[in-house]
C-alpha positions in Angstrom: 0.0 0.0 0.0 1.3 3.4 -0.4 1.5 5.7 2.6 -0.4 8.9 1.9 -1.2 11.9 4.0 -4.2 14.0 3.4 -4.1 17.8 5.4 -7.5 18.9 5.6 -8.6 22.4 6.3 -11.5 23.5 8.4 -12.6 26.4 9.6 -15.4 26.8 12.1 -18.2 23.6 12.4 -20.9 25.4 9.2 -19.4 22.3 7.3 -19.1 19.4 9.5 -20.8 17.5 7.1 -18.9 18.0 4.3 -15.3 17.2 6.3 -16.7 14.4 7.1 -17.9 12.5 3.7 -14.4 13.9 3.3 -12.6 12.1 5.8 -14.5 8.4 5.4 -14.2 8.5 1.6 -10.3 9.0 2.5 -10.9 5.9 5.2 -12.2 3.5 2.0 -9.4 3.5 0.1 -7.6 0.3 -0.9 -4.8 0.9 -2.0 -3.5 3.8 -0.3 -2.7 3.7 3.6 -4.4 7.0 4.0 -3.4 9.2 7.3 -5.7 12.1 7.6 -4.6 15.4 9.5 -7.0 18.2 9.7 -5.7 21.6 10.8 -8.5 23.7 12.5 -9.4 26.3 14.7 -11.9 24.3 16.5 -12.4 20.6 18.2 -13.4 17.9 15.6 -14.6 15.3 18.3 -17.6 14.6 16.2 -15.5 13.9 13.2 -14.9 10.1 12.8 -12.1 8.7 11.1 -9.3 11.6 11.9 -5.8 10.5 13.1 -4.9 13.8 14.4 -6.9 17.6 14.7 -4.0 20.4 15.2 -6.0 23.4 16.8 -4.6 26.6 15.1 -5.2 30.0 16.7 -4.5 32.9 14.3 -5.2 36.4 14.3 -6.1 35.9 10.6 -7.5 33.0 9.7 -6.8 33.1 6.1 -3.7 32.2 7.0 -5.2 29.1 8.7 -5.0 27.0 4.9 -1.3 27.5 4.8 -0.5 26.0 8.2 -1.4 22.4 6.3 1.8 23.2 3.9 3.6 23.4 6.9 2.4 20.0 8.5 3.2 18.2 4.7 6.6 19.7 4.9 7.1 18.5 8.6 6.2 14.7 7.6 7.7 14.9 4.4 10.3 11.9 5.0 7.1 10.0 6.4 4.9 9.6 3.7 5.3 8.4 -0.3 2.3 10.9 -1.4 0.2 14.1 0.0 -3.1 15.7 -0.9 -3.7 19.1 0.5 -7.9 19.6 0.4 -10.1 22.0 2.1 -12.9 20.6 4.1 -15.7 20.0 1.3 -13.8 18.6 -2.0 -14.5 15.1 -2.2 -10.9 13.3 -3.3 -12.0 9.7 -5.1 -9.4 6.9 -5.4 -9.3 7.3 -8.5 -7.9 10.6 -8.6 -4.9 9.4 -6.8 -4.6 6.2 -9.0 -5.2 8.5 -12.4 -2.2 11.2 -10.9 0.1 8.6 -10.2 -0.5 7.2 -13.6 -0.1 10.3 -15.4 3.0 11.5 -13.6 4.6 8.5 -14.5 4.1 9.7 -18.7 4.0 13.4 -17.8 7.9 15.4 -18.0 9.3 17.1 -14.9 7.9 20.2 -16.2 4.3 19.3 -16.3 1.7 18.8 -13.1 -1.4 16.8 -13.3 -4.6 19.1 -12.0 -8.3 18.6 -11.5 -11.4 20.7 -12.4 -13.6 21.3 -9.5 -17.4 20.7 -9.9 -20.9 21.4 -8.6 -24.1 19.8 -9.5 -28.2 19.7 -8.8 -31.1 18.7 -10.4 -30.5 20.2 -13.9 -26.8 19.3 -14.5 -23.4 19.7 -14.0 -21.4 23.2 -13.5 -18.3 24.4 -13.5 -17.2 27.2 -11.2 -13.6 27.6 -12.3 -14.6 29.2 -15.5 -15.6 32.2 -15.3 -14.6 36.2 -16.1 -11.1 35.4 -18.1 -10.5 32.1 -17.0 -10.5 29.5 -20.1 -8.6 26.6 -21.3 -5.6 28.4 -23.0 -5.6 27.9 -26.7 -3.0 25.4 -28.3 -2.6 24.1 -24.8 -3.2 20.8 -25.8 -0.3 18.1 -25.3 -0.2 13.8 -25.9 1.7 11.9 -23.8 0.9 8.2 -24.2 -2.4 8.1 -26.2 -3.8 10.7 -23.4 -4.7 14.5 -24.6 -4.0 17.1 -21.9 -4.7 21.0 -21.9 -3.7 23.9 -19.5 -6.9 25.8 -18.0 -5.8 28.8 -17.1 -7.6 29.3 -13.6 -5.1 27.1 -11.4 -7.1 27.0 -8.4 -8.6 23.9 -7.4 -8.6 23.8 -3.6 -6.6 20.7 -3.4 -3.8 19.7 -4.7 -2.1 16.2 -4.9 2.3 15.6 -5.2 4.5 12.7 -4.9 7.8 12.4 -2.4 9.6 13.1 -5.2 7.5 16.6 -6.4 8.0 17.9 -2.8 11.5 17.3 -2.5 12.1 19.5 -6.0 9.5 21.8 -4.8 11.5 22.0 -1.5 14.9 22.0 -3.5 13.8 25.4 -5.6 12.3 27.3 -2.9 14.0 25.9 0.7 10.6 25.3 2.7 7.2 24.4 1.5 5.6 26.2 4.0 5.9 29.5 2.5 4.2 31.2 0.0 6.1 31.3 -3.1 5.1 34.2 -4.9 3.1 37.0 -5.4 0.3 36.3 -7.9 -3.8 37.8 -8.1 -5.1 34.5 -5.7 -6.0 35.4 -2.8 -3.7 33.8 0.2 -6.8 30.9 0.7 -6.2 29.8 -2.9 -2.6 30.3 -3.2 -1.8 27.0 -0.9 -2.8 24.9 -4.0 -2.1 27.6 -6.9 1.5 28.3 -5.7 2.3 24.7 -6.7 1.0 25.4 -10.1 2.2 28.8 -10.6 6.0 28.6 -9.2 7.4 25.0 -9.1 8.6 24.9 -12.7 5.4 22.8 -13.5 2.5 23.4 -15.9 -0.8 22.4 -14.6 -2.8 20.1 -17.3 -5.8 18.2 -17.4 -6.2 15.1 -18.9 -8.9 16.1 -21.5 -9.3 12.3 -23.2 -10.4 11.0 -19.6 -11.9 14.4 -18.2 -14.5 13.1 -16.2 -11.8 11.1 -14.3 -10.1 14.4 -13.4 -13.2 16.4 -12.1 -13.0 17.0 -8.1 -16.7 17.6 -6.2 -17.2 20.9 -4.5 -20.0 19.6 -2.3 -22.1 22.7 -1.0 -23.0 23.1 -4.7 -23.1 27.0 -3.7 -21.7 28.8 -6.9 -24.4 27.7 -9.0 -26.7 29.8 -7.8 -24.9 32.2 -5.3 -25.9 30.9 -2.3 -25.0 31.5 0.7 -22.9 34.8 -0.1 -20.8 33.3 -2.5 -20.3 34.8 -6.4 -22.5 32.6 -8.6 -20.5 31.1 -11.2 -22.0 28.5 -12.9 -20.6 27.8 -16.6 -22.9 24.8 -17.7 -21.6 21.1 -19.0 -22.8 22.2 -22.6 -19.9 25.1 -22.4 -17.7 23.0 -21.0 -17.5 20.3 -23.2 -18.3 22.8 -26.3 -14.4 24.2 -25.4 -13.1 21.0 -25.0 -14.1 20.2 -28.5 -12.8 23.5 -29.9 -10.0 22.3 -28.5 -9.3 19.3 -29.9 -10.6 20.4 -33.0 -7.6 23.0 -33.4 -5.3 19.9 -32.2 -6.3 18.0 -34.6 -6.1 20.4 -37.9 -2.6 21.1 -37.0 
């Protein structure tokens, strides 16, 4: 089995719930020997499945999402893979199995990513494209038989690395922990979108296997704008209408 730790983030108990469909999905994996550390700022007695809860007290609690960079660099020797997730993104085995296997064709210089999702009733939605965010044209790459492409909004509230990713990572920067950059993302974000935007990796999806690669963002709240959030809901029709334009330019060339 290969040892894995997942850092969680959670902040206050509005999603209980959600951290922990989280953590048990985590707990049914077979062939992974999953540890699961959640840093929070409150007690997670309720939570089942948790091998450790670090309380964090911060005067700024967007800060709280970078302390779980700082546990992964801690137990970096410990562990042969590492997610980083906040509380309601639902990892699947299969996204570990599916990174694994592309990292194995992918070069140095190229991450594999995931899309994050939402869904109800009438579909599936896509809240990472919106405004200027888009898959960047004549992004697309083969490695293998497998088409990737580079969307160009990085953030996907998780992020998944091998022993050997982190120890480059560590190499060009000296400590994970840090942020590595100044970028647009706001510090929340820039726990998974530093990886992508300043470790000499580009992000890409694998487009020929796309729905292997999408990632659930389980309050479904961008579709609509609940809840105070922005509504961003680019439809499956949109999606998969770029994706083809896509290809189709990959294709004539």
């Amino acid at each position: 089995m290969i040892k894995t730790l997942a850092v969680l983030v959670n902040y206050g108990n509005e999603q209980l719930n959600y951290l922990q469909e989280v953590v048990s999905e985590l707990k049914t994996f077979k062939k992974y020997e999953v540890t699961v550390i959640v840093n929070s700022n409150i007690e997670l007695d309720s939570i089942n499945g948790i091998d450790k809860v670090n309380i964090i007290k911060l005067n700024d609690y967007e800060y709280l999402p970078r302390t779980c960079k700082d546990v992964i660099w801690q137990k970096k020797d410990e562990f042969d893979l590492f997610l980083y997730g906040e509380n309601d993104h639902l990892f699947k085995e299969h996204h570990l199995d599916k990174y694994l296997e592309y990292t194995e064709i992918l070069p140095q210089d190229r991450i594999a990513g995931l899309i994050q999702y939402e869904e109800n009733e009438t579909g599936r939605y896509y809240p990472a494209f919106h405004a200027h965010f888009n898959w960047e044209n004549g992004s697309v790459e083969k490695y293998n038989d497998k088409l990737f492409a580079h969307f160009t909004n990085l953030h996907q509230a998780t992020f998944i690395l091998t022993k050997q990713q982190l120890d480059r990572i560590g190499k060009l920067h000296g400590d994970f922990g840090k942020f590595f950059g100044a970028s647009h993302y706001s510090m929340k974000c820039k726990v998974n979108t530093d990886v992508y935007q300043f470790c000499g990796m580009k992000k890409l999806i694998c487009i020929s296997e796309f729905t292997e690669n999408l990632i659930h963002h389980l309050p479904n709240v961008y579709i609509d704008g609940s809840k105070g959030r922005n509504r961003f809901n680019c439809s499956e029709k949109k999606m998969q209408g770029r994706i083809k334009e896509l290809l189709s330019e990959y294709y004539k060339k």
